[in-house]
C-alpha positions as CSV (number, residue, x, y, z in Angstrom):
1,X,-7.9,-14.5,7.9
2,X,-10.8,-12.0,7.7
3,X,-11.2,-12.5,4.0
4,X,-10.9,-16.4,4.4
5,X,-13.3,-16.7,7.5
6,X,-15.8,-14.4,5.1
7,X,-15.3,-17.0,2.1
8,X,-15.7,-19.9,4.3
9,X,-19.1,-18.3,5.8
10,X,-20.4,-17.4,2.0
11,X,-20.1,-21.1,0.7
12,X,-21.5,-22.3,3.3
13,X,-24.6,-20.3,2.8
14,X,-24.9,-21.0,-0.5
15,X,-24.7,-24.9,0.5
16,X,-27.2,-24.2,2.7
17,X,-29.4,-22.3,0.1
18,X,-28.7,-25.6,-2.7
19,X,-29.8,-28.1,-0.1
20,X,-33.0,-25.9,0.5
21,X,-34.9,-25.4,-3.0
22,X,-33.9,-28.8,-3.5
23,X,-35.9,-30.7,-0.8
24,X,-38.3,-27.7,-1.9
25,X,-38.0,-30.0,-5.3
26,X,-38.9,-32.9,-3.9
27,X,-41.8,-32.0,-1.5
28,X,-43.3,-30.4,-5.2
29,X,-42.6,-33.6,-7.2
30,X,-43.3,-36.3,-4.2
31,X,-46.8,-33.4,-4.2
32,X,-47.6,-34.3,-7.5
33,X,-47.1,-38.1,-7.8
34,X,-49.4,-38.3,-4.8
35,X,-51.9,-36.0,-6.1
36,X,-52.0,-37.9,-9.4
37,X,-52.3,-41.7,-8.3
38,X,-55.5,-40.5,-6.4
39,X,-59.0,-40.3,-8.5
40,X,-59.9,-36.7,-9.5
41,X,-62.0,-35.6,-6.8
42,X,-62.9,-31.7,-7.2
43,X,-63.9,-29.2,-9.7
44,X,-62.7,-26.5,-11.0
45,X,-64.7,-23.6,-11.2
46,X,-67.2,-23.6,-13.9
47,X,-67.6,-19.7,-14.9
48,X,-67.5,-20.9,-19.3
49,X,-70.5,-23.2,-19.6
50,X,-69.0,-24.2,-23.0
51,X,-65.9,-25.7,-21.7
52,X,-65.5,-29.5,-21.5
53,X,-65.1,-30.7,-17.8
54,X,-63.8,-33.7,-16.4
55,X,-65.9,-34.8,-13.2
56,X,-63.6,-38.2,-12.5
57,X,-60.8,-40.5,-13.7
58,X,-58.9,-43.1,-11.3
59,X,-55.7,-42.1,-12.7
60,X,-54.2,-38.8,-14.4
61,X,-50.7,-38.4,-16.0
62,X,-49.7,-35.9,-18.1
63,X,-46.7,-35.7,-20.5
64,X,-46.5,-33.1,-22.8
65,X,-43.5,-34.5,-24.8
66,X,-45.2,-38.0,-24.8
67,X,-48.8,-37.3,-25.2
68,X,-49.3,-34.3,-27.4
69,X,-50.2,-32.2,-24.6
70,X,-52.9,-34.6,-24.3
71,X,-53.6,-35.5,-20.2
72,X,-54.1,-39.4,-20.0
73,X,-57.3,-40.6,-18.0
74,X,-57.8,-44.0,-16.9
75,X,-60.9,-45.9,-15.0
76,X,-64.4,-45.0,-14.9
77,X,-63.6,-41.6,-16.9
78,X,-66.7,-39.1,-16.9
79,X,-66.6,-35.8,-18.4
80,X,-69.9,-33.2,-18.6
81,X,-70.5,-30.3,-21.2
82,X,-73.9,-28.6,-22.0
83,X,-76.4,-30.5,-20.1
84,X,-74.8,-34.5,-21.7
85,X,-72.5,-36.4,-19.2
86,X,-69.6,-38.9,-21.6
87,X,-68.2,-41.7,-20.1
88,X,-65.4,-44.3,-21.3
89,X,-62.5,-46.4,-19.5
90,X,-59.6,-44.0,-20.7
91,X,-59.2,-41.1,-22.6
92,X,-57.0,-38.5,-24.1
93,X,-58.0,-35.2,-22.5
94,X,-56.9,-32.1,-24.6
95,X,-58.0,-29.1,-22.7
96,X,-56.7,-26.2,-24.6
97,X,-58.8,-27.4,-27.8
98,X,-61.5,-28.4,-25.9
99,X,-61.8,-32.0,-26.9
100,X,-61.3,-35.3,-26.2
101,X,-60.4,-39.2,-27.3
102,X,-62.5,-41.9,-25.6
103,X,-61.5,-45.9,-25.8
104,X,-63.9,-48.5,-24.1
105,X,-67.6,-48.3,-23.5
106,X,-67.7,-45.3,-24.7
107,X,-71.8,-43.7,-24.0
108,X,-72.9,-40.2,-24.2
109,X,-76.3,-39.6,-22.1
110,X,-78.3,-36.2,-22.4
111,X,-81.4,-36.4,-20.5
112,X,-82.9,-39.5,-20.2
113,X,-84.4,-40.0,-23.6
114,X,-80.9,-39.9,-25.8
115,X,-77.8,-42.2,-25.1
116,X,-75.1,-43.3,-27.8
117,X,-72.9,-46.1,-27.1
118,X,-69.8,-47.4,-28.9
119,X,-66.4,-48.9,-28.6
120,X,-64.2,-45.2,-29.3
121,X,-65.0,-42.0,-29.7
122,X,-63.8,-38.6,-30.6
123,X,-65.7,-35.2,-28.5
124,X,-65.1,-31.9,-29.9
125,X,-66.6,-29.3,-26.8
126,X,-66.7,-26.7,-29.5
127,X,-68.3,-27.9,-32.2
128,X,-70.5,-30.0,-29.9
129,X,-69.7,-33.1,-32.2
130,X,-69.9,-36.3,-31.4
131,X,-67.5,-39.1,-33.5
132,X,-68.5,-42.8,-32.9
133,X,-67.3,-45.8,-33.7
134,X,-67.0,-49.4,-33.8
135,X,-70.4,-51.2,-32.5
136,X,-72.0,-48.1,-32.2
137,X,-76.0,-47.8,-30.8
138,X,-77.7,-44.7,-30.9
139,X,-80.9,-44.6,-28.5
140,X,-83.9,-42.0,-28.7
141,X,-87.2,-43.0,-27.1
142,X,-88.3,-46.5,-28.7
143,X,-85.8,-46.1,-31.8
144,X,-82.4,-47.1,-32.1
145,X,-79.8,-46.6,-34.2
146,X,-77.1,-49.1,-35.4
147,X,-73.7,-48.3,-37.3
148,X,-69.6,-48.4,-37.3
149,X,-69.4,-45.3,-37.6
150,X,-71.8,-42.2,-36.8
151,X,-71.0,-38.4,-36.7
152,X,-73.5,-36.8,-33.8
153,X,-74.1,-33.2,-34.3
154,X,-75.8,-31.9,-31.1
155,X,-76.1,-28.4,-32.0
156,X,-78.7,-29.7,-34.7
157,X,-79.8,-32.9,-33.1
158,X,-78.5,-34.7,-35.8
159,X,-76.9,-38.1,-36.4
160,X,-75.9,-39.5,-39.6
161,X,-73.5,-41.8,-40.8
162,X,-71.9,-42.8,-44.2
163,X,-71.2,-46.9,-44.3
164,X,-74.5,-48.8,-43.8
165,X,-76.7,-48.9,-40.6
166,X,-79.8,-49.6,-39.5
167,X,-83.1,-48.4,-37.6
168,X,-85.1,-50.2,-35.4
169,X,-88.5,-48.5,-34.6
170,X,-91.1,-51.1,-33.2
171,X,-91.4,-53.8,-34.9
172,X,-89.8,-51.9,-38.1
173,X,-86.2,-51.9,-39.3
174,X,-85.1,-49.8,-41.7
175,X,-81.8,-50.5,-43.4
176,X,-79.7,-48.2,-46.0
177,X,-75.7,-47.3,-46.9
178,X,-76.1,-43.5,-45.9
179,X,-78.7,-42.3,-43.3
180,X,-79.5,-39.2,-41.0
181,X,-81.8,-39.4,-37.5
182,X,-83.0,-36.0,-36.2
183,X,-83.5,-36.4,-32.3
184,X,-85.6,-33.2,-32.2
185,X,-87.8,-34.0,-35.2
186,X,-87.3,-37.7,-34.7
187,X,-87.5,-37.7,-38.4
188,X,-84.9,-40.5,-40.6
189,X,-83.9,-39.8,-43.6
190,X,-82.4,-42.5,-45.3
191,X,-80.6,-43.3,-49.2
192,X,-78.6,-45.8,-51.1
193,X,-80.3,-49.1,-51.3
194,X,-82.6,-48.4,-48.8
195,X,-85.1,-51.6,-47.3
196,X,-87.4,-51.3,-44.6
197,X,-89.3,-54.2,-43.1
198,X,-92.4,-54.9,-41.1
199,X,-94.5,-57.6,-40.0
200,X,-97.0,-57.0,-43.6
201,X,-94.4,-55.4,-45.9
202,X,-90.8,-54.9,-47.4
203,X,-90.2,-51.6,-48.9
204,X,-87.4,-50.9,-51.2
205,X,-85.9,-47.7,-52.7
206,X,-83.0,-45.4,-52.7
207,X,-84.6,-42.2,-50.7
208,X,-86.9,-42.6,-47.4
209,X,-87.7,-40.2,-45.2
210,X,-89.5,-41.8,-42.1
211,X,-91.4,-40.1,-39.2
212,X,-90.5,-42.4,-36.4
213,X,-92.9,-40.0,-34.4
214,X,-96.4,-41.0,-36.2
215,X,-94.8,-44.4,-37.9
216,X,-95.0,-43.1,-41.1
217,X,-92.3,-43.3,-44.6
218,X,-92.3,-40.5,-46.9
219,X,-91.4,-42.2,-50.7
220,X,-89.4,-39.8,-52.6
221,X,-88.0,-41.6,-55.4
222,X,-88.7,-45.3,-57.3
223,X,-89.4,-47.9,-54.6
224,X,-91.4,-51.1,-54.9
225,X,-93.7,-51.8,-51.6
226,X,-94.4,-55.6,-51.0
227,X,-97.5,-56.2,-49.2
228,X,-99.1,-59.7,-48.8
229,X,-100.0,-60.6,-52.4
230,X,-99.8,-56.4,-53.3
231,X,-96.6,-55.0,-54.9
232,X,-96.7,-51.3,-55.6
233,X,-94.7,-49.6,-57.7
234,X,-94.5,-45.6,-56.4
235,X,-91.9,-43.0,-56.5
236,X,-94.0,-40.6,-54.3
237,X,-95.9,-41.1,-51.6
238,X,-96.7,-42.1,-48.2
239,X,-96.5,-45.4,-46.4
240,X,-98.1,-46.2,-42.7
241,X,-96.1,-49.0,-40.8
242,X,-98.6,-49.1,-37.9
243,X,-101.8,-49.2,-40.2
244,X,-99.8,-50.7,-43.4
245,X,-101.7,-47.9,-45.2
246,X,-100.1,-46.3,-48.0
247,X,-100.8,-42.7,-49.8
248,X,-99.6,-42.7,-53.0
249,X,-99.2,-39.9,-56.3
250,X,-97.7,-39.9,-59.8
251,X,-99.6,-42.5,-61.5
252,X,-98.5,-45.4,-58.8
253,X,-98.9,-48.5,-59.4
254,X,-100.6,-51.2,-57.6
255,X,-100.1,-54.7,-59.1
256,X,-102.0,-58.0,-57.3
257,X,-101.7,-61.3,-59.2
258,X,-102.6,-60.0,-62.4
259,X,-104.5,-57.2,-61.7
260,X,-103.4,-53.9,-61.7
261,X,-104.7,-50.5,-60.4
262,X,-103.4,-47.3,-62.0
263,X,-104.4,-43.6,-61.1
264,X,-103.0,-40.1,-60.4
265,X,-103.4,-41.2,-56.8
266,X,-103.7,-44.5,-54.8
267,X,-104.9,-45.2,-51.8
268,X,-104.6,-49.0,-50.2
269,X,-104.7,-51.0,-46.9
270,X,-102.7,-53.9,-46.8
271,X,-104.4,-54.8,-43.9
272,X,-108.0,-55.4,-45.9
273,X,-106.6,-55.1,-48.8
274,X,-109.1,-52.5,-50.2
275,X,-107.4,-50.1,-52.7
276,X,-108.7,-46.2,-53.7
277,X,-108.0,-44.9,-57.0
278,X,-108.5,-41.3,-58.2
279,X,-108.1,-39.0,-61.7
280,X,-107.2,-41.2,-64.8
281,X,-108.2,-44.6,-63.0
282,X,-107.0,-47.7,-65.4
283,X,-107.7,-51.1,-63.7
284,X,-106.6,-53.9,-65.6
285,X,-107.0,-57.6,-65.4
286,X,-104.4,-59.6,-67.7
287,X,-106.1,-62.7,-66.3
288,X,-109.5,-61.8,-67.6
289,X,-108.3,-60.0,-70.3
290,X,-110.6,-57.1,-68.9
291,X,-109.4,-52.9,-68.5
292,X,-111.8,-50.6,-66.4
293,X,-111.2,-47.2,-66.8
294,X,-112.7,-44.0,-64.7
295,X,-112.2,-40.9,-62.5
296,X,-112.5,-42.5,-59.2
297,X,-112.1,-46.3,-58.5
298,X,-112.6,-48.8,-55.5
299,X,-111.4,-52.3,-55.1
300,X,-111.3,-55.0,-52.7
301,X,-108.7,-57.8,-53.0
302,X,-110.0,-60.4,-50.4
303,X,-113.1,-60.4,-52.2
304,X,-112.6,-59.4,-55.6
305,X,-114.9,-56.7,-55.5
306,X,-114.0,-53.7,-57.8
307,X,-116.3,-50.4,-58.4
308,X,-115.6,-47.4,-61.0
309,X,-117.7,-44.1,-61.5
310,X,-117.4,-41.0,-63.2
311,X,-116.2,-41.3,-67.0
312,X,-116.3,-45.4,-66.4
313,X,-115.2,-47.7,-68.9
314,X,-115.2,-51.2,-69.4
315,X,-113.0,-52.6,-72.1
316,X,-113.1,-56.5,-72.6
317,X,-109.4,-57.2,-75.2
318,X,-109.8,-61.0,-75.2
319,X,-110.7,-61.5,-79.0
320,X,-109.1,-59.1,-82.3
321,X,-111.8,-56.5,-81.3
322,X,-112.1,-54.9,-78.1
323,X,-115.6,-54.9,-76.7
324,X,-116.0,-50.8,-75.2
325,X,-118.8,-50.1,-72.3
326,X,-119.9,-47.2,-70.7
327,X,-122.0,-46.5,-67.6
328,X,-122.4,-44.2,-65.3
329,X,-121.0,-46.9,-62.9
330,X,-119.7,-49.9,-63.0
331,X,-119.1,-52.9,-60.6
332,X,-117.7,-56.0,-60.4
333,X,-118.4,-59.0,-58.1
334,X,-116.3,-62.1,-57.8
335,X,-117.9,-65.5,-56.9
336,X,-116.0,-68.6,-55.4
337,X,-112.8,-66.8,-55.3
338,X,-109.9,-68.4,-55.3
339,X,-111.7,-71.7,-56.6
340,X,-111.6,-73.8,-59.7
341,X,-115.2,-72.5,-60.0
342,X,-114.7,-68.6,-59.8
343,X,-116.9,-66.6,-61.9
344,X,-117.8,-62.7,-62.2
345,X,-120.7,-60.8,-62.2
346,X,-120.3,-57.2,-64.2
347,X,-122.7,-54.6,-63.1
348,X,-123.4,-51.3,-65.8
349,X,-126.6,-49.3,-64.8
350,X,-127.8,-45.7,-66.2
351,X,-127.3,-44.5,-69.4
352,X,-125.2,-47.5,-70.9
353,X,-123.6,-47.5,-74.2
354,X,-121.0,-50.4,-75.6
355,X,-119.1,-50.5,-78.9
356,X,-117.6,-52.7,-80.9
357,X,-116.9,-52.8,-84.7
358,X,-119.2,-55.7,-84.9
359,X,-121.7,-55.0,-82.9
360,X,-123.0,-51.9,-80.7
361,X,-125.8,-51.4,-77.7
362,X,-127.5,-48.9,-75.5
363,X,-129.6,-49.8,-72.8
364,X,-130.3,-48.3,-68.9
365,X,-128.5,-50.9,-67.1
366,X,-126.7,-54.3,-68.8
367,X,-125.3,-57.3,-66.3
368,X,-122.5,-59.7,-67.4
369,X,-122.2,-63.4,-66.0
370,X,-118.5,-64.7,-66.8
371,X,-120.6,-68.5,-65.5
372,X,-122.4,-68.7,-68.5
373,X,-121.3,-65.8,-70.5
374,X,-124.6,-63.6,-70.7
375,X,-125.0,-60.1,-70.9
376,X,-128.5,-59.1,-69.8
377,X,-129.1,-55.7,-70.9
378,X,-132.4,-53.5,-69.5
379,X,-134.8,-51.0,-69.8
380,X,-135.2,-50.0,-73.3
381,X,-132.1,-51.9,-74.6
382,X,-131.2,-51.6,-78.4
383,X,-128.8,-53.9,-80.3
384,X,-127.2,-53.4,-83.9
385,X,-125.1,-55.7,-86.0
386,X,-124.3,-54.3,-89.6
387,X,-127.4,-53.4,-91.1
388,X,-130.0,-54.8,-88.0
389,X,-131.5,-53.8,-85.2
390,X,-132.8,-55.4,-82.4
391,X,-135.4,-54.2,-79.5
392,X,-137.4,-55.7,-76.8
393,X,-138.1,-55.7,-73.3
394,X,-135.2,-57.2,-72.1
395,X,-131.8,-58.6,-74.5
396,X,-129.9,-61.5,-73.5
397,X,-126.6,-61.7,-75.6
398,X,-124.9,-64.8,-75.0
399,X,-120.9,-65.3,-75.5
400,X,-118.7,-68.3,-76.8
401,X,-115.2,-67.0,-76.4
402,X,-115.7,-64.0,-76.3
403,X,-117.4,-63.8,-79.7
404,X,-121.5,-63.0,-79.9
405,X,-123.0,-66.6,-80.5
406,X,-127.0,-66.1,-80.1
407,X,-129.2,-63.7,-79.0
408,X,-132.4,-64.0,-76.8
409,X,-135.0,-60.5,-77.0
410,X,-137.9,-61.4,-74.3
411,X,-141.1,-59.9,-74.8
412,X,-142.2,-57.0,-77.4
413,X,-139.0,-58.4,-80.0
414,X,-138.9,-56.1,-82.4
415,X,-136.0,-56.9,-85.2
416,X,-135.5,-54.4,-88.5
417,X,-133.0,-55.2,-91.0
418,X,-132.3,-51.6,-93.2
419,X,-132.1,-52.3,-96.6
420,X,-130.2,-50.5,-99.6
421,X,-133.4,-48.8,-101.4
422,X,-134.7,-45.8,-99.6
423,X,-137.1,-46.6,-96.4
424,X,-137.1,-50.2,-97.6
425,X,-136.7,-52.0,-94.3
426,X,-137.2,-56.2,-93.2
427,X,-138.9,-56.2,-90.2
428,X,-140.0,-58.7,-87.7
429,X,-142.2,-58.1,-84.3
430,X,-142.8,-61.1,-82.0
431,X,-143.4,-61.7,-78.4
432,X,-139.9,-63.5,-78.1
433,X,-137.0,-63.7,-80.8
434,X,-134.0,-65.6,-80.9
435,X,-130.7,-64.4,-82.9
436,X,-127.6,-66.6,-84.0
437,X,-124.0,-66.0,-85.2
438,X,-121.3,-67.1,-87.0
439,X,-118.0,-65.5,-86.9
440,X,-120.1,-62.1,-85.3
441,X,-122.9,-61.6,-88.1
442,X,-126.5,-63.1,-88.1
443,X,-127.0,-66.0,-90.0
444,X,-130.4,-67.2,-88.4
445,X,-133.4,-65.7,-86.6
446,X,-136.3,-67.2,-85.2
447,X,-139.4,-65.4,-84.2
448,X,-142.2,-66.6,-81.8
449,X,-146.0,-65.7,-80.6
450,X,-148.1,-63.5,-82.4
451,X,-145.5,-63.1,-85.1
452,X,-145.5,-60.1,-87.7
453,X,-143.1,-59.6,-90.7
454,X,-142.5,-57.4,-93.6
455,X,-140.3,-58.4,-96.3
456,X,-138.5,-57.9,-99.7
457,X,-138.5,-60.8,-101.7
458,X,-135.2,-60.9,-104.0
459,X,-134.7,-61.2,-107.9
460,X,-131.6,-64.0,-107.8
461,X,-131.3,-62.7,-111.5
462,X,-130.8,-58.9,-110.7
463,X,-130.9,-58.7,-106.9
464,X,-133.4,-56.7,-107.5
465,X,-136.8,-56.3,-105.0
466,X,-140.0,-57.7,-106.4
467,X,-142.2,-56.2,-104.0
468,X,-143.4,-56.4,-100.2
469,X,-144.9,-59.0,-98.5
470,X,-146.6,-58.5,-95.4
471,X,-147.3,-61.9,-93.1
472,X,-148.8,-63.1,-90.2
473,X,-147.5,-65.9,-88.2
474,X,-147.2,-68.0,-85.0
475,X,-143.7,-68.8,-85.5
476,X,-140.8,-67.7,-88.4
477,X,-137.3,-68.9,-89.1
478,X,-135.0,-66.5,-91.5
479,X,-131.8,-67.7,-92.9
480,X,-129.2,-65.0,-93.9
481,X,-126.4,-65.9,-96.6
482,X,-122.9,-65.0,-96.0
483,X,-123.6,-61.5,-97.8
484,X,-125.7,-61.0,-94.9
485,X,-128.9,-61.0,-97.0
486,X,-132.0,-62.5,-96.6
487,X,-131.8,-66.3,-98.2
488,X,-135.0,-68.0,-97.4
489,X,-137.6,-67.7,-94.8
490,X,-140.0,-70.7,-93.1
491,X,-143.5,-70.2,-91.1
492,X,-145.3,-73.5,-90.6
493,X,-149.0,-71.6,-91.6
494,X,-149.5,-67.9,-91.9
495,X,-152.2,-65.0,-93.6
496,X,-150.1,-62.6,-96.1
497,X,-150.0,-60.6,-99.0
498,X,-147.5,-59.1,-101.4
499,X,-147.6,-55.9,-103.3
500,X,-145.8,-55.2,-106.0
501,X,-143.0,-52.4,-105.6
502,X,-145.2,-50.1,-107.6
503,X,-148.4,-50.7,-105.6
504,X,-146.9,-50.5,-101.8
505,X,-149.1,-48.9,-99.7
506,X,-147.4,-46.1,-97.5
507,X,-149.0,-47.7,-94.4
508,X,-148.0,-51.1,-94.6
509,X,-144.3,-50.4,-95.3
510,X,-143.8,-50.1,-91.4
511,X,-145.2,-52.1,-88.7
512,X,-147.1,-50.5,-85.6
513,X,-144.3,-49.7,-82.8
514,X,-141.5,-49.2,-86.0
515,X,-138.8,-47.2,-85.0
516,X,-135.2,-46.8,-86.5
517,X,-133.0,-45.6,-84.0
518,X,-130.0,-45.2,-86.1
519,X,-129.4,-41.8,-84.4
520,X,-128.9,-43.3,-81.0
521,X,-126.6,-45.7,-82.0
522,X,-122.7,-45.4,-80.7
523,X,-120.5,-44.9,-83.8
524,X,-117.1,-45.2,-82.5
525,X,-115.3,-46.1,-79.2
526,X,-115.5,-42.3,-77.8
527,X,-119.0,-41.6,-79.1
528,X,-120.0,-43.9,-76.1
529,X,-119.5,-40.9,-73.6
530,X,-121.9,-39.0,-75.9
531,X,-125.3,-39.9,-74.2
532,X,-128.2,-40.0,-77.0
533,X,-131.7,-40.9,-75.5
534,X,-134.7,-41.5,-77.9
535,X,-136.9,-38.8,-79.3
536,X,-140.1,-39.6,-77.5
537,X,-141.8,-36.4,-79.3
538,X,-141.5,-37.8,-82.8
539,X,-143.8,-40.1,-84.0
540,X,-142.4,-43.6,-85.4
541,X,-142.4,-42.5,-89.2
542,X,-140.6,-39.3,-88.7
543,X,-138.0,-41.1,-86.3
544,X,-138.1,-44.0,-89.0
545,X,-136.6,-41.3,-91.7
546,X,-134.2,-39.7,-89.6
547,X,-130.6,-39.7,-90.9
């Protein structure tokens, strides 16, 4: 009875003891569905400033067998780790790695200069990486950033992505497959068919880096920069997208409607279109047919205005043979521009020297007008062409397509004509002198006021010289044959007299002012940079003789 009454008591205790951790059971479980259907409302302590905390979620369930030990957040989701707040609409919380999934309106905020927005998302606390994508917009300052899909390292400030995007700084977008945006450095760096765009320009290359701080792209490799009528061929360089000025090295190229401007380095505004050139300058105009050459160069597009110094070089290719000039400086001036009526006026001033095989000049300063096709040339100018010289005050050589047609010396003319036989020399001094051409060698000259010759007569049986004549005149025509030798000559009434070869008197083989320069004259296309003045110390014989 005892050992019944004992058993009896026993099971009821341990019925008791069943029905006691069970409603302890269900006060836990009924606990946690009611603290789970409420938003998130505290903190846990924060004593590891590296860990990734969740500040709210309307809702929080958490299955490890369903979810991957991931705890589910739904509605208005925030989380906060060093110093950036995250927000989405749900999210797959993994605390033990420190990381997170983000679906809807996904935006990152640090401070309130940097926000990135897209439409999922992947946080690693640990790493401090970012993983946007779909519609994703990163925002710094006045830049912003658009992709599908960008990796944002916060450790380094960095953003990049890998499958086109595009930049938008101002009033410039900049578009490329593969690009990088430092938010520290605000520095882009951009490859793969990269274009940026402006209001003035497109720019196109495969490697831009672009300082969204001071507006300015850093070229790097080929790239073509298109500029009102400009296009510029660089692959280094700088380009301003505020000022639309542009730096540029490596022999760039700069290329407007013909015209092109070639130097070590470049310097152009496409706002004025004014262009600086500098170390091995070539300018060339295909239109014109014209190449300037130098050290330094200027030129002004709106105006047609170019300028060249230092080693400067004028090169006109329009006929067989090049015409070569050389001054100390050199400018061009454009007149009705962008008319039917445009013309140019070529500046060349001190110590002036040109070349060509059929003809060859020095002179202090020479002026070409493309209107009528004159080339003035000043201050002691001398001319040759084969064997004949041609001085003066002032020498006008006038142009018909581009070959020599005439001549005009004004005041002290002064023409010689070197002969084969030793110091046997035609010569011809005038107050004015005219000169004509055919096929670029003298056939006629014409002399006029207070004309005085000296010439040697021909043997047609022997080509031989039958003496000198000396003759004064107040006008003289002289016809040359197609050997380039003196054919016939016609004065309407003149004084002379002849001597005999024999009987030449040595002061009447050269007339007063006589002087054959043939040691100042340019010999090639390079001896133009070799400077020659006269020999004012030698007196007209003894420059006469020498070699």
């Amino acid at each position: 009875m005892k050992r019944n009454g004992i058993a009896v008591i026993n099971r009821r205790g341990i019925t008791t003891v069943l029905l006691c951790a069970l409603c302890l059971a269900a006060c836990a479980a009924m606990s946690l569905r009611l603290s789970s259907s409420h938003a998130v409302a505290s903190q846990p302590p924060r004593n590891d400033p590296k860990r990734v905390y969740l500040v709210h979620a309307d809702e929080l369930r958490y299955d490890r067998f369903r979810n991957n030990d991931a705890q589910v957040l739904t509605g208005s989701v925030q989380f906060e780790h060093e110093g950036a707040r995250l927000y989405c609409d749900s999210a797959n919380f993994f605390e033990a790695t420190n990381s997170f999934e983000a679906w809807g309106h996904v935006r990152m905020v640090q401070g309130d200069t940097l926000s990135l927005t897209s439409d999922q998302g992947y946080y690693d606390g640990n790493q401090q990486m970012m993983e946007a994508r779909d519609n994703v917009v990163l925002k710094h300052r006045t830049t912003t950033l658009y992709t599908n899909e960008l990796y944002y390292d916060r450790i380094w400030s960095q953003g990049y992505f890998q499958n086109r995007g595009h930049l938008e700084d101002n009033n410039t977008l900049l578009f490329s497959d593969w690009g990088e945006y430092h938010t520290d450095t605000k520095m882009a760096v951009f490859f793969y068919d990269v274009t940026m765009l402006g209001d003035n320009f497109q720019l196109m290359t495969d490697s831009l880096y672009y300082d969204t701080q001071v507006k300015r792209a850093h070229i790097i490799g080929p790239s073509n920069i298109i500029s009102g009528n400009s296009h510029i061929y660089s692959e280094k360089g700088y380009y301003n997208t505020v000022t639309d000025e542009a730096e540029l090295l490596d022999r760039s190229i700069l290329d407007n409607k013909g015209r092109k401007l070639v130097g070590d380095s470049l310097w152009h505004s496409g706002k004025t279109g004014i262009s600086e050139a500098f170390v091995n300058v070539i300018f060339t105009d295909s239109v014109n047919k014209t190449i300037l050459k130098c050290e330094y160069g200027h030129y002004e597009d709106s105006v047609g205005y170019a300028m060249c110094t230092d080693k400067a070089l004028a090169i006109d290719y329009s006929q067989r043979d090049s015409l070569f000039v050389h001054g100390d400086t050199i400018k061009v001036f454009t007149y009705n521009i962008d008319t039917d009526s445009v013309y140019r006026v070529m500046h060349v001033y001190n110590k002036v020297r040109a070349y060509r095989i059929d003809i060859q000049a020095v002179c202090d300063s020479l002026v070409y007008n493309s209107q009528d096709s004159c080339m003035t040339m000043y201050k002691d100018p001398i001319t040759w062409n084969m064997d004949h010289q041609l001085v003066g005050d002032e020498i006008r050589v006038y142009m018909k397509d581009s070959v020599i047609d005439h001549a005009h010396v004004v005041e002290n003319a002064f023409s010689i004509e070197k002969l084969l036989v030793e110091k046997c020399f035609n010569q011809v001094s005038s107050k004015e002198m005219f000169a004509f051409f055919t096929d670029g060698q003298m056939r006629r000259a014409e002399a006029k006021d207070n004309v005085i010759t000296i010439y040697y007569p021909e043997d047609k049986a022997d080509s031989s010289f039958v003496g000198l004549v000396y003759m004064e005149t107040s006008e003289l025509r002289m016809f040359m044959d197609d050997q380039r030798k003196l054919s016939r000559i016609w004065a309407p009434k003149s004084d002379g007299t002849m001597y005999p070869m024999s009987q030449i008197p040595p002061e009447k083989r050269y007339l007063e002012g006589f002087a054959w320069y043939d040691y100042v004259r340019p010999v090639s296309k390079d001896d133009i940079f070799n400077w020659r003045g006269k020999r004012r110390d030698e007196n007209e014989e003894t420059a006469a003789l020498h070699p």
